[in-house]
Backbone bond lengths (Angstrom), bond angles and torsions (degrees), N, CA, C in turn:
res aa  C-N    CA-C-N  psi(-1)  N-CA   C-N-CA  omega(-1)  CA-C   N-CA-C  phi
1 X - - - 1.460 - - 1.515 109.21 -
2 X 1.477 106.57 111.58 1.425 102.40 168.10 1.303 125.98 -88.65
3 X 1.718 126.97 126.42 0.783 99.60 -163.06 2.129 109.94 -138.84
4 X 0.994 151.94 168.64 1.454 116.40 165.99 1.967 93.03 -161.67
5 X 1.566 99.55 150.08 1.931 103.68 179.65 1.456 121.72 -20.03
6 X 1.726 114.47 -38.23 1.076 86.85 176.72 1.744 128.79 -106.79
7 X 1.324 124.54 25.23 1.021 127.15 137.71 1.550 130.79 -117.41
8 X 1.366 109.68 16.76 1.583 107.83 -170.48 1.913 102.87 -77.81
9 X 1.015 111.77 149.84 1.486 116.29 167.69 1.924 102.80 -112.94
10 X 1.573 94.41 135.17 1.416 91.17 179.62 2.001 101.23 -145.88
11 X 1.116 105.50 128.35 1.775 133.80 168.43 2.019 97.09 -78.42
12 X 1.721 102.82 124.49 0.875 96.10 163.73 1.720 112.13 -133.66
13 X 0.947 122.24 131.03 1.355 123.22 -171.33 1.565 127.42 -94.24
14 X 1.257 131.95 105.53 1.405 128.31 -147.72 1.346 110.07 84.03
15 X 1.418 107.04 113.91 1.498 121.71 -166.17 1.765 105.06 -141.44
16 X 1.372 107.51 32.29 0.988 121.13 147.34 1.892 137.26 -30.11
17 X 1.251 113.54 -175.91 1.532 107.08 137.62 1.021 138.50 -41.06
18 X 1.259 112.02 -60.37 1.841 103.14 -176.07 1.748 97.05 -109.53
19 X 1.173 132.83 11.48 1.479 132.08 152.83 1.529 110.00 -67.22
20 X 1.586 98.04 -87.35 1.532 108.39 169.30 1.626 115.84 -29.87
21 X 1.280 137.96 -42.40 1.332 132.65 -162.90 1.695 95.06 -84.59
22 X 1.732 115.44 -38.57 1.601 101.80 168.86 1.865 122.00 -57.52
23 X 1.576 99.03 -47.61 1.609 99.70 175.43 1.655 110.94 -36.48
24 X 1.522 85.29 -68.52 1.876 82.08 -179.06 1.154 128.43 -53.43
25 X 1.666 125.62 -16.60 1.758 109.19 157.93 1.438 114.27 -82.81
26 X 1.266 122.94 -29.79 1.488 137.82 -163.18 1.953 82.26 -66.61
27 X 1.207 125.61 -45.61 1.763 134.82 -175.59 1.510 110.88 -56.08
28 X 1.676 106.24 -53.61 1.456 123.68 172.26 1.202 128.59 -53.70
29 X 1.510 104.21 -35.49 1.500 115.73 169.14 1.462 129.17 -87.70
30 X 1.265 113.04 10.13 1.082 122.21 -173.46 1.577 139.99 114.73
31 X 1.267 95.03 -35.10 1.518 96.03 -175.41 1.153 115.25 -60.53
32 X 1.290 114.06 -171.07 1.384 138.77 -166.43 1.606 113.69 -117.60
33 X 1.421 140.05 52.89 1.482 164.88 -122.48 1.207 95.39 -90.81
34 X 1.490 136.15 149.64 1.268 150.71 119.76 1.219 119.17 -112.91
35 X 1.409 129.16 125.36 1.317 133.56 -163.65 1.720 106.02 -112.04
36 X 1.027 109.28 115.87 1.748 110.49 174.54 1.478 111.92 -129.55
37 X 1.908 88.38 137.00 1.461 85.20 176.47 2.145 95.41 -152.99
38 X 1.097 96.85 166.77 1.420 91.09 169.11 1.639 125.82 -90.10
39 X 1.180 118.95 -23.39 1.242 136.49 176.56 1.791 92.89 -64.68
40 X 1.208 127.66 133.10 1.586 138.73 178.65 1.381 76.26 -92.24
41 X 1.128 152.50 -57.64 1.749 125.00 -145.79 1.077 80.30 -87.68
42 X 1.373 158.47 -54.26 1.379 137.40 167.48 1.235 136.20 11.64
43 X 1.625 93.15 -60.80 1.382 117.39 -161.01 1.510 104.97 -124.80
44 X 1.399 133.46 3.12 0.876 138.18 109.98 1.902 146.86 -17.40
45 X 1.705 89.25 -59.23 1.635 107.65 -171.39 2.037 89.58 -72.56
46 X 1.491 106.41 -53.85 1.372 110.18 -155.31 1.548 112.57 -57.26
47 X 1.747 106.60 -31.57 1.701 105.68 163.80 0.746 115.97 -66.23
48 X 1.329 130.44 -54.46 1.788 108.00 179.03 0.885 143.92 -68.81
49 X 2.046 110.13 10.33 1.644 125.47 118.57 1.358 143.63 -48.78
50 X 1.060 116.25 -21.68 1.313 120.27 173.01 1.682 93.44 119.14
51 X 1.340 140.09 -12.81 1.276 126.70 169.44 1.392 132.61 -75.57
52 X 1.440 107.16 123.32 1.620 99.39 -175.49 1.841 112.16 -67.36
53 X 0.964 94.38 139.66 2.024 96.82 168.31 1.402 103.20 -121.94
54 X 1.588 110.70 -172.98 1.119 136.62 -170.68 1.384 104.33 -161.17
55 X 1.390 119.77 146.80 1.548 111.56 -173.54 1.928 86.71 -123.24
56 X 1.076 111.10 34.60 1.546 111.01 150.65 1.167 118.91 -112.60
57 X 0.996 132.09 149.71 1.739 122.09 166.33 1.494 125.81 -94.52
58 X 1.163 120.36 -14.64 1.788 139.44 160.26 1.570 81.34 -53.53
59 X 1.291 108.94 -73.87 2.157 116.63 -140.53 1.693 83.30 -52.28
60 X 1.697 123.67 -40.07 1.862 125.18 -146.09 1.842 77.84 -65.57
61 X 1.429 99.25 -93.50 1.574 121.42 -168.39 1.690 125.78 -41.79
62 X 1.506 135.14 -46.67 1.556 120.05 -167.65 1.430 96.43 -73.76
63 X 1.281 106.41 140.59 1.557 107.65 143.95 2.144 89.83 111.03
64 X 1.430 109.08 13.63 1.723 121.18 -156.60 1.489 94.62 -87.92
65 X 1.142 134.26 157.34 1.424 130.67 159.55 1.785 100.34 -75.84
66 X 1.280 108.80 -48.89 1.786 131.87 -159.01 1.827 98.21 -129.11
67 X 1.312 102.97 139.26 1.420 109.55 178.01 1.452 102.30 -142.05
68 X 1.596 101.44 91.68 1.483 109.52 167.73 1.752 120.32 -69.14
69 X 1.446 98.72 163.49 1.580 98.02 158.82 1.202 100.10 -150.60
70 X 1.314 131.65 165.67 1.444 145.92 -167.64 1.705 101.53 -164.31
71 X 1.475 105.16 96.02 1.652 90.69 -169.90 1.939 95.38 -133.60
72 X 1.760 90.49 -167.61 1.572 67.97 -168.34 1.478 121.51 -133.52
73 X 1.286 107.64 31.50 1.876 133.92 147.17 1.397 110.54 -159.59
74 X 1.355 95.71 -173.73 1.754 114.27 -167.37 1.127 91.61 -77.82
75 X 1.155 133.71 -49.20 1.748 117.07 -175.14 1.239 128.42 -74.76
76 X 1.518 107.39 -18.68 1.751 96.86 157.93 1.362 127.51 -86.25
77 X 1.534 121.43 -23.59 1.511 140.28 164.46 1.623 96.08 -54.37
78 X 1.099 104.16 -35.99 2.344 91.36 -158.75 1.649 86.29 -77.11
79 X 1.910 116.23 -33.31 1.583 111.84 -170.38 1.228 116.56 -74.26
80 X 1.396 113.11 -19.52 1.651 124.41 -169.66 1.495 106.20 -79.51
81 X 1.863 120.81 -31.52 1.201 92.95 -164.97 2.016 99.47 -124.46
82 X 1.515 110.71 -9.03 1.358 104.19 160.07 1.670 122.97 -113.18
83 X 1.487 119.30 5.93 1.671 120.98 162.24 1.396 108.73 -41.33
84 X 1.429 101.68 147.95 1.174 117.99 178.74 1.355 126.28 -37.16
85 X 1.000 105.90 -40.39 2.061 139.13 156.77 1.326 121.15 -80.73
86 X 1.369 128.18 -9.82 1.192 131.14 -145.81 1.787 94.70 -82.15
87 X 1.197 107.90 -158.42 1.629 128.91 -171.12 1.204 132.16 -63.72
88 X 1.728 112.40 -42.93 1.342 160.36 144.29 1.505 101.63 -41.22
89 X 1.497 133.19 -53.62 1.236 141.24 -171.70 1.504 111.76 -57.33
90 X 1.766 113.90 -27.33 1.332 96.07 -160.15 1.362 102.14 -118.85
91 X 1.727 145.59 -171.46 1.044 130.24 153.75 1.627 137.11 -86.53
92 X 1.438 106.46 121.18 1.425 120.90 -170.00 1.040 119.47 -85.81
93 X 1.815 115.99 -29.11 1.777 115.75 169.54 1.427 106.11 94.06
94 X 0.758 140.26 -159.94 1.382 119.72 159.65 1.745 128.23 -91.72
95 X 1.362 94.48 61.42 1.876 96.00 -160.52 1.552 91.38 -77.30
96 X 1.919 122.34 163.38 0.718 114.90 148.21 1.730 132.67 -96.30
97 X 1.807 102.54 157.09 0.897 76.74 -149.98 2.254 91.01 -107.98
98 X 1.560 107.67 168.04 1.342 104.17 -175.10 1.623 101.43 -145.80
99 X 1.400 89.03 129.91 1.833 83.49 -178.70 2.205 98.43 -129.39
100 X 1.421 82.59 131.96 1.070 89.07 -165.55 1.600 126.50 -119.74
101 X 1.791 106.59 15.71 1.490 122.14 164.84 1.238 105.27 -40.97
102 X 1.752 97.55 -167.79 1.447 106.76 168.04 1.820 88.21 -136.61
103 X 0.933 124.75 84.87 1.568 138.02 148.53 1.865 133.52 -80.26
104 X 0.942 99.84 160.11 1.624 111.06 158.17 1.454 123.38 -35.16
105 X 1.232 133.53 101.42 1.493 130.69 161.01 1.443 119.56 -11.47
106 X 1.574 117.18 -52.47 1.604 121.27 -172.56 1.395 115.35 -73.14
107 X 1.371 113.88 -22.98 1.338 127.88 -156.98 2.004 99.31 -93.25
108 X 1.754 113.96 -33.16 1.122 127.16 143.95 1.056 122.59 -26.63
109 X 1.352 103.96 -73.77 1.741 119.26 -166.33 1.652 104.77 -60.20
110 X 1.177 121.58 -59.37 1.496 122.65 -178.50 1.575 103.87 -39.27
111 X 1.457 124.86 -68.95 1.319 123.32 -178.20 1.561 112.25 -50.73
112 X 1.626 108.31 -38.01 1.601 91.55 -177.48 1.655 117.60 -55.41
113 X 1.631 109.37 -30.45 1.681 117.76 -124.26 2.325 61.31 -94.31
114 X 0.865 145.80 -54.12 1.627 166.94 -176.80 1.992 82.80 -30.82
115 X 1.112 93.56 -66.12 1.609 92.85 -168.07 1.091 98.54 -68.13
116 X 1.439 133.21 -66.74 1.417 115.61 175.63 1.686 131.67 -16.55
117 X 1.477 116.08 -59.40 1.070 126.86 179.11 1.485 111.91 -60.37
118 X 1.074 119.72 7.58 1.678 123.38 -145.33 1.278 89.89 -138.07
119 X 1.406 127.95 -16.98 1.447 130.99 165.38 1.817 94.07 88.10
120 X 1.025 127.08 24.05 1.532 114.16 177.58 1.397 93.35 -112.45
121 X 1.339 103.54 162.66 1.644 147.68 149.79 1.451 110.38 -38.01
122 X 1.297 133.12 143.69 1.448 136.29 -176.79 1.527 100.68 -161.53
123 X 1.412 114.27 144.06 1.170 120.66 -167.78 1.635 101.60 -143.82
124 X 1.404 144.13 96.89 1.492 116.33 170.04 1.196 113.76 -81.45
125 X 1.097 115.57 138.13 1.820 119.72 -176.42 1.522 105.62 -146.62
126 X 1.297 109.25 96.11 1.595 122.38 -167.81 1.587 79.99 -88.22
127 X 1.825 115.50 147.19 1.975 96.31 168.12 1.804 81.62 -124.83
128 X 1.329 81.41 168.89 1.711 105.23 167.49 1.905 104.73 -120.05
129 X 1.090 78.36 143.66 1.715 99.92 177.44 1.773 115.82 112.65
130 X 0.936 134.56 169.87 1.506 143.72 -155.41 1.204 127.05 -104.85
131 X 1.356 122.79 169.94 1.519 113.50 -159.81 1.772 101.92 -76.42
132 X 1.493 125.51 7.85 1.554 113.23 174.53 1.821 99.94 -100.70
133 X 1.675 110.54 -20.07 1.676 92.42 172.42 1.774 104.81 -106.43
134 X 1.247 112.13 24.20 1.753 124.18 170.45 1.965 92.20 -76.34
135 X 1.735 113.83 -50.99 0.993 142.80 -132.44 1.632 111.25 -90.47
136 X 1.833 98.99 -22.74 1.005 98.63 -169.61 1.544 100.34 -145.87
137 X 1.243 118.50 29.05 1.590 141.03 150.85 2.008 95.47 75.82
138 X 1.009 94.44 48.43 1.811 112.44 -177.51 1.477 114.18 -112.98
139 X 0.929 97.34 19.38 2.106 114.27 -172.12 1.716 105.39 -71.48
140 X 1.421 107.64 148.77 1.822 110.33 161.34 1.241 75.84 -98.92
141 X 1.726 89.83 151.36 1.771 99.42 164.82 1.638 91.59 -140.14
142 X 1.624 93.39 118.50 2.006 91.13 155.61 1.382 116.98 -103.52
143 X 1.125 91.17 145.95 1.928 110.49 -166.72 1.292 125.52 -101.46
144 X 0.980 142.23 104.59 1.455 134.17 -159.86 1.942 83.09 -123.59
145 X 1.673 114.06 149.09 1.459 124.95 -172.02 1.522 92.78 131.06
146 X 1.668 89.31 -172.18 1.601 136.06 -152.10 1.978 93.35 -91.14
147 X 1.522 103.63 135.84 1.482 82.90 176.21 1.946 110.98 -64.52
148 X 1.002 98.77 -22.43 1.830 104.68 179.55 1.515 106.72 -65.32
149 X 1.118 108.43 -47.36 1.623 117.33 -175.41 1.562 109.72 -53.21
150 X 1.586 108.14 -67.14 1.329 111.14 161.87 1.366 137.35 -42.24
151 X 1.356 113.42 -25.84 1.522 135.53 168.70 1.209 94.61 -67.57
152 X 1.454 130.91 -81.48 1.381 111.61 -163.53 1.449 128.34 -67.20
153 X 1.362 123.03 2.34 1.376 136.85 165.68 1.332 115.32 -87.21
154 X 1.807 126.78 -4.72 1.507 122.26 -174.05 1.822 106.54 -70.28
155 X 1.251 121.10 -27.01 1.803 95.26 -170.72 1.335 100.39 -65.09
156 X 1.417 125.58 -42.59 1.921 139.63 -166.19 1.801 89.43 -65.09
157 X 1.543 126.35 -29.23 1.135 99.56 -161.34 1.775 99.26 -108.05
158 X 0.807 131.00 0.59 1.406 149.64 -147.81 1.525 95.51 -101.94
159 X 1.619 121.60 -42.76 1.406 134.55 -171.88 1.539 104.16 -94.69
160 X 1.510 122.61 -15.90 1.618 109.16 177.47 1.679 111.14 -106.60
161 X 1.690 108.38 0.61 1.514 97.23 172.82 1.098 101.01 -177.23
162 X 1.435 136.09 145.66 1.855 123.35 177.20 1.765 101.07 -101.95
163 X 0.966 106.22 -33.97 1.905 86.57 152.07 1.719 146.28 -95.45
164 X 1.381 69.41 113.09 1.896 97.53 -156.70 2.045 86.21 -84.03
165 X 0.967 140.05 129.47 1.268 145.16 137.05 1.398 119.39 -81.93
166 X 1.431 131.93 144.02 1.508 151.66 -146.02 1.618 91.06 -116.57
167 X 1.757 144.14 107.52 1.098 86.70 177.33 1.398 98.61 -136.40
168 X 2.130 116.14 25.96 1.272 117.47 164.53 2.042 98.51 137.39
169 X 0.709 111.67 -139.03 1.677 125.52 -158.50 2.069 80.99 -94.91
170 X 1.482 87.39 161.15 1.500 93.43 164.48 1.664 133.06 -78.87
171 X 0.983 107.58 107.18 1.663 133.19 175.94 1.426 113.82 147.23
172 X 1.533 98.68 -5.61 2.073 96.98 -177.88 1.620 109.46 -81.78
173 X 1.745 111.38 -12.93 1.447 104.90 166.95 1.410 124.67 -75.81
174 X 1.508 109.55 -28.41 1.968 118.93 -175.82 1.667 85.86 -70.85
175 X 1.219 129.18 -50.31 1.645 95.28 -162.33 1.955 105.16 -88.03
176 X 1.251 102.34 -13.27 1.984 89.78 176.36 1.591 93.71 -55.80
177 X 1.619 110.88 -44.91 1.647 92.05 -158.55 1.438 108.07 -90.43
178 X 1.819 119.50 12.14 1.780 97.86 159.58 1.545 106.36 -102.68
179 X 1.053 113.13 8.89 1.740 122.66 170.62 1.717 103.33 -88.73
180 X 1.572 113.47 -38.73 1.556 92.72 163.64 1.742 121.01 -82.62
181 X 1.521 95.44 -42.11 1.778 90.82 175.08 1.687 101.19 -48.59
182 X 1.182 129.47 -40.01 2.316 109.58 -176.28 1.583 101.22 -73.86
183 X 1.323 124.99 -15.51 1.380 107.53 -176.70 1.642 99.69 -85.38
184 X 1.209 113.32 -57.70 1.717 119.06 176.66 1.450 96.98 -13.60
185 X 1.736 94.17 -98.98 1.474 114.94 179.11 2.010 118.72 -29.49
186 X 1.056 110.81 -39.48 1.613 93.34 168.42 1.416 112.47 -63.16
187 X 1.157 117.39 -38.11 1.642 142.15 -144.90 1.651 68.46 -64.07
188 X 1.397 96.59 -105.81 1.530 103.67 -174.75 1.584 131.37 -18.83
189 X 1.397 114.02 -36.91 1.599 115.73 179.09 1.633 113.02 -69.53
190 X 1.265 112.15 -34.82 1.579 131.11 172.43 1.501 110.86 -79.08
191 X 1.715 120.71 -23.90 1.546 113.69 176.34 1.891 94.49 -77.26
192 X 1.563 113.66 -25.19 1.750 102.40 -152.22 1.847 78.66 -94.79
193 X 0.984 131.87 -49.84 1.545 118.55 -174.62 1.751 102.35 -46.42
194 X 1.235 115.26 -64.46 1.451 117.23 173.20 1.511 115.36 -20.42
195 X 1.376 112.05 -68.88 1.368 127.70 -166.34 1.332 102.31 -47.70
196 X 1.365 100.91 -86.63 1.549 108.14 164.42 1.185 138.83 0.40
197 X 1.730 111.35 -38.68 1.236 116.20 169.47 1.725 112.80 -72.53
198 X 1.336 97.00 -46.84 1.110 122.75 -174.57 1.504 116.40 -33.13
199 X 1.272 94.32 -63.76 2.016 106.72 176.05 1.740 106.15 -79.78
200 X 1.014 124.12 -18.35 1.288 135.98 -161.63 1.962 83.83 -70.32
201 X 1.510 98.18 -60.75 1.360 108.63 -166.18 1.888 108.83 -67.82
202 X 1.704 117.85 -4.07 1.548 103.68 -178.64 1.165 95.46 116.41
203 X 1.355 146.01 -21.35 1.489 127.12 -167.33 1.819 100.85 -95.77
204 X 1.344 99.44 126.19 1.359 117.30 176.63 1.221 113.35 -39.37
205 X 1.090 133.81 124.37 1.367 149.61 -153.09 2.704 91.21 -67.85
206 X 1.308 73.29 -87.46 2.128 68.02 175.13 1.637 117.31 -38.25
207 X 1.132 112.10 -46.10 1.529 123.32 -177.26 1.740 100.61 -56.88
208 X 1.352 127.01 -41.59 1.194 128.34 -177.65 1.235 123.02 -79.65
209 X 1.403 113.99 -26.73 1.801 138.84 174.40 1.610 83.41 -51.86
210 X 1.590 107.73 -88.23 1.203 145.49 -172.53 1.359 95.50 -4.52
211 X 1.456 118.82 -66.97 1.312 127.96 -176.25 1.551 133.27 -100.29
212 X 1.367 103.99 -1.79 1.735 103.04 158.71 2.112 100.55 -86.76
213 X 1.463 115.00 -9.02 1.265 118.24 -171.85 1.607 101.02 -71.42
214 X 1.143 133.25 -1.70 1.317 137.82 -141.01 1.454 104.10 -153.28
215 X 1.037 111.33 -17.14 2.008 112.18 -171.77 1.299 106.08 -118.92
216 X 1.023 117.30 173.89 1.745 145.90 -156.00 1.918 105.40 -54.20
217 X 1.141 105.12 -32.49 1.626 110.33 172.75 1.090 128.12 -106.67
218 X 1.182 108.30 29.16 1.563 123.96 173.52 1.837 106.84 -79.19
219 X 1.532 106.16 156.59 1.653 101.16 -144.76 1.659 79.73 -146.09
220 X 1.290 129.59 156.31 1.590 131.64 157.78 1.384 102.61 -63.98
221 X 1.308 124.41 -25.41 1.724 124.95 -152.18 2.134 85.20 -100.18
222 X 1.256 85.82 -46.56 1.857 82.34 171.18 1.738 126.74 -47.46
223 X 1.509 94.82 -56.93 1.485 91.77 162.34 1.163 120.27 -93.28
224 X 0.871 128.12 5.96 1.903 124.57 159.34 1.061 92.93 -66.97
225 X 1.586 144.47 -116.89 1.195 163.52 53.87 1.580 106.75 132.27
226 X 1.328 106.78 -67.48 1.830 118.11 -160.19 1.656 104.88 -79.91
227 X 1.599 120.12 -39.60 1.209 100.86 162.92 1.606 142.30 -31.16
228 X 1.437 98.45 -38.30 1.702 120.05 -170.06 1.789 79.02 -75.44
229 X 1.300 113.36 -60.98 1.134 98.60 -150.80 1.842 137.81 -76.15
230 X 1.678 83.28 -1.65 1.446 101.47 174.19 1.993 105.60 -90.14
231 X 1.282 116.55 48.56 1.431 138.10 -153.30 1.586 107.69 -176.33
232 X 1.649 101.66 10.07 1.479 89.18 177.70 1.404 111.85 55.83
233 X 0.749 134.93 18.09 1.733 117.00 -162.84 1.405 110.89 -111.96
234 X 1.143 130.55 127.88 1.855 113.16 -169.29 1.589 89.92 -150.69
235 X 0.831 97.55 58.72 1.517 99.72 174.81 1.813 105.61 -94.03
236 X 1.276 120.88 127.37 1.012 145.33 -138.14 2.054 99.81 -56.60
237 X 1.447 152.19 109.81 1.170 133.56 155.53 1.768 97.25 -92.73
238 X 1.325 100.73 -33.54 1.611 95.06 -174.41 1.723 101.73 -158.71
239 X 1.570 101.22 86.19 1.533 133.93 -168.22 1.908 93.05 -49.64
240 X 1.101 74.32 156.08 1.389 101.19 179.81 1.798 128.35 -50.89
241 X 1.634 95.62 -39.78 1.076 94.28 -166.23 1.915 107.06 -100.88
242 X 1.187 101.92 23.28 1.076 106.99 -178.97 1.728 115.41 -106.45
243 X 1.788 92.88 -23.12 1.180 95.42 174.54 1.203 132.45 -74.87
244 X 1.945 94.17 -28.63 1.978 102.25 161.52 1.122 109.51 -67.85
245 X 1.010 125.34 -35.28 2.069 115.97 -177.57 1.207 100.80 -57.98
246 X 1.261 131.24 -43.47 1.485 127.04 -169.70 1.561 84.81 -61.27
247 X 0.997 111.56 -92.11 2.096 117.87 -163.80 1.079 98.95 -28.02
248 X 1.110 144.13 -52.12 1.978 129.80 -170.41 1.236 91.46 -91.33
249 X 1.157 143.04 -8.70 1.805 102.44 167.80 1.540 98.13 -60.73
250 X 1.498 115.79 -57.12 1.216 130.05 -158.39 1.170 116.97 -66.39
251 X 1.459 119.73 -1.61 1.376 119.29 152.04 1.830 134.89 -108.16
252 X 1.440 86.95 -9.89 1.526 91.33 144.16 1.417 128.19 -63.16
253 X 1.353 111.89 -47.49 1.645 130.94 -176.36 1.708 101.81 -59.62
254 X 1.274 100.70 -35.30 1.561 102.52 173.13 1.407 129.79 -79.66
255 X 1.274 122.22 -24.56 1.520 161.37 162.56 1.632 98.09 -47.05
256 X 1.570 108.89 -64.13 1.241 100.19 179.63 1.347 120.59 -67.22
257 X 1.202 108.80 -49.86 1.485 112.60 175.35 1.607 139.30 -70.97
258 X 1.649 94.01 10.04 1.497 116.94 160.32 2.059 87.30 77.26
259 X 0.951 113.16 32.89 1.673 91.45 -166.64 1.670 102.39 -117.23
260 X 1.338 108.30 118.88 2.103 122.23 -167.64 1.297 87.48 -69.91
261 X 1.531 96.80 124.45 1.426 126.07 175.24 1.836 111.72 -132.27
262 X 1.387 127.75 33.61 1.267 138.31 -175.85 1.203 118.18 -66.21
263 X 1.496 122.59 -0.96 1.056 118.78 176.36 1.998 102.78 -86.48
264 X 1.615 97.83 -57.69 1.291 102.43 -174.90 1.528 115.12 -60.63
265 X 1.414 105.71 -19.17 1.514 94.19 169.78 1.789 128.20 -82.90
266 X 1.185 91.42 8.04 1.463 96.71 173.50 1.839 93.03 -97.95
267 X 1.146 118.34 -35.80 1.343 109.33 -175.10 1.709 110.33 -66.75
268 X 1.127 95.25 -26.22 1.698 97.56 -178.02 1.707 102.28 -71.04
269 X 1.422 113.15 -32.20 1.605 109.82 -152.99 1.830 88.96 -91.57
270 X 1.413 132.70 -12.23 1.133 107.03 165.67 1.135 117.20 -104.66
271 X 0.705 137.59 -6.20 1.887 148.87 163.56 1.764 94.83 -68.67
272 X 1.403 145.04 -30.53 0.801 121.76 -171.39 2.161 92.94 -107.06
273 X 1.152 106.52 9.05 1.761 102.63 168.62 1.897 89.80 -99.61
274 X 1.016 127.49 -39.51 1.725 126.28 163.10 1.897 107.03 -18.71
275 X 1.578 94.90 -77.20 1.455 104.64 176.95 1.439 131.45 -54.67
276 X 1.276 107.89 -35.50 1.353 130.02 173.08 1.355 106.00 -71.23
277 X 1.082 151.02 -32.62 1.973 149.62 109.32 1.373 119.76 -14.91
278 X 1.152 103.42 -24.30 1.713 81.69 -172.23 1.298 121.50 137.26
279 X 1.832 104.67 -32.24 1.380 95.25 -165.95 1.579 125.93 -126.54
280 X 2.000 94.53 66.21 1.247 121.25 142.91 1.791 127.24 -54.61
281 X 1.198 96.51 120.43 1.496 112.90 -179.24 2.296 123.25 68.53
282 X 1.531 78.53 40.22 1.105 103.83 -175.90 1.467 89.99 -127.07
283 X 1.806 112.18 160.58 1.251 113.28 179.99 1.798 127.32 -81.85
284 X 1.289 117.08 162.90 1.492 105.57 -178.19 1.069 111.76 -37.01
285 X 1.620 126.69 -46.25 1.982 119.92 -141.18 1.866 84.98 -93.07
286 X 1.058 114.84 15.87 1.676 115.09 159.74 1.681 105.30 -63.91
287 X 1.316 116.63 -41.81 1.430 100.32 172.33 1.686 134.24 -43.16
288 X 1.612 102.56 -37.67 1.783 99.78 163.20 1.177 124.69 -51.02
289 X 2.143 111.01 -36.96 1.390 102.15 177.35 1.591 118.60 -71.37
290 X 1.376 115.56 21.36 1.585 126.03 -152.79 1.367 103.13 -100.49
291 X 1.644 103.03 -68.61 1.421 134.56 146.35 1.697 122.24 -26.79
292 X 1.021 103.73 -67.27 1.444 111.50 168.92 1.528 112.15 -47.48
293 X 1.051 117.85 -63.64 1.737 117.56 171.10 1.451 135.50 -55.61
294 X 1.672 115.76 -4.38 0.942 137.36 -174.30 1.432 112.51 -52.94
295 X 1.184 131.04 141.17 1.512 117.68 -179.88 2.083 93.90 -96.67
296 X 1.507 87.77 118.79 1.678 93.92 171.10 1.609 118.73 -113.39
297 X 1.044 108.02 52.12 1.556 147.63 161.08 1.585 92.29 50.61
298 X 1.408 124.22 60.49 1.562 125.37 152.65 1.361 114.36 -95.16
């Protein structure tokens, strides 16, 4: 299938945050977009981007070159594309297909092995990075598939990120990216405990940025992250409660596979006393404001 932005047609499913912010580059670049989601403010927010939607999923997907999804667990991804209604249900033609959550490996494989039988294309492409590089085609994307498969998914993948990672058969991308989502998320829980001490002990909160920005524990998520938050500001790039879903998938996945993960489960169990505070749908580095509030018995 030859195919390129300005004639490709592409169905994207979940038009979320980091859905919606892909539509709108996948739009910018040319294609030819349908955005579906079930949420009406969903699909709401993404038109008054410039993306067309549909609140059917027949009208989003038949007739697609590429049929993305971007959803936001394994149990709505497994419902989105084998439900009775689901994706799988209708005819796709030979579209390819690209799913680009961050789910369970097994839950992967089922949808891949579905398309297979179905004679389509499958691509897993879990990405890393946020709904402003979703937004502006600045995405990591790891790739798990067929080198052919992946071939016919490069214009769709070419426009949401130029680093594409290789990282084996389909399902070896869902667990690289819940092996980076538990490192992230520690990263950060150990940069906001850190901090914490930091100002706790007298050192000017910027003056200390300034210089952990520059020394040995400096983190991408550190300098991403702490700016906003030395501004109070925690307005959601990658909410809170998404970051515990990431850590307990990945310790279920570990659960099965008998494999000691006690570190991340402490990261999961305070990220989920975070929420239990309050600060659902606020961003991860909200945990410093967590820390910071701590009563340290003065």
């Amino acid at each position: 299938m030859e195919t390129n932005s300005m004639n490709a047609r592409v169905a994207l499913v979940g038009i979320g945050q980091m859905g919606g912010g892909m539509a709108l580059t996948l739009v910018r670049a040319g294609f030819s977009v349908t955005g579906y989601d079930v949420s009406a403010a969903s699909r709401e927010a993404a038109a008054a981007q410039g993306v067309p939607v549909t609140s059917a999923l027949k009208e989003a997907i038949e007739g697609q070159d590429f049929v993305l999804s971007s959803l936001p667990n394994s149990r709505i991804t497994r419902d989105a594309w084998l439900g009775e209604d689901g994706i799988l249900a209708h005819d796709l033609g030979r579209a390819v297909c690209i799913e680009l959550s961050t789910i369970d490996a097994e839950t992967m494989k089922t949808i891949g092995e579905a398309c297979i039988r179905r004679g389509l294309s499958v691509v897993d492409a879990p990405v890393s990075g946020g709904p402003n590089e979703a937004a502006s085609g600045k995405l990591v994307l790891m790739l798990g598939g067929s080198d052919d498969d992946v071939a016919r998914a490069k214009p769709v993948l070419d426009a949401l990120g130029e680093a594409q990672l290789r990282t084996g058969a389909v399902g070896t991308a869902k667990t690289v990216k819940l092996v980076n989502n538990v490192m992230s998320m520690g990263n950060i829980l150990i940069a906001a405990e850190a901090f914490a001490l930091g100002t706790a002990a007298g050192v000017e909160p910027q003056a200390l940025f300034d210089a952990l920005a520059q020394s040995g524990g400096r983190s991408h998520h550190f300098l991403k992250r702490f700016p906003n938050a030395l501004q109070s500001n925690w307005d959601p790039g990658f909410k809170m409660e998404l970051g515990e879903k990431d850590v307990a998938l990945a310790l279920e996945v570990a659960r099965n596979l008998r494999q000691p993960m006690p570190a991340a489960s402490l990261v999961r169990e305070l990220m989920t006393l975070a929420l239990a505070q309050g600060y659902g749908g606020r961003d991860v580095v909200a945990l410093l404001d967590m820390y910071q509030k701590m009563d340290r018995g003065r």
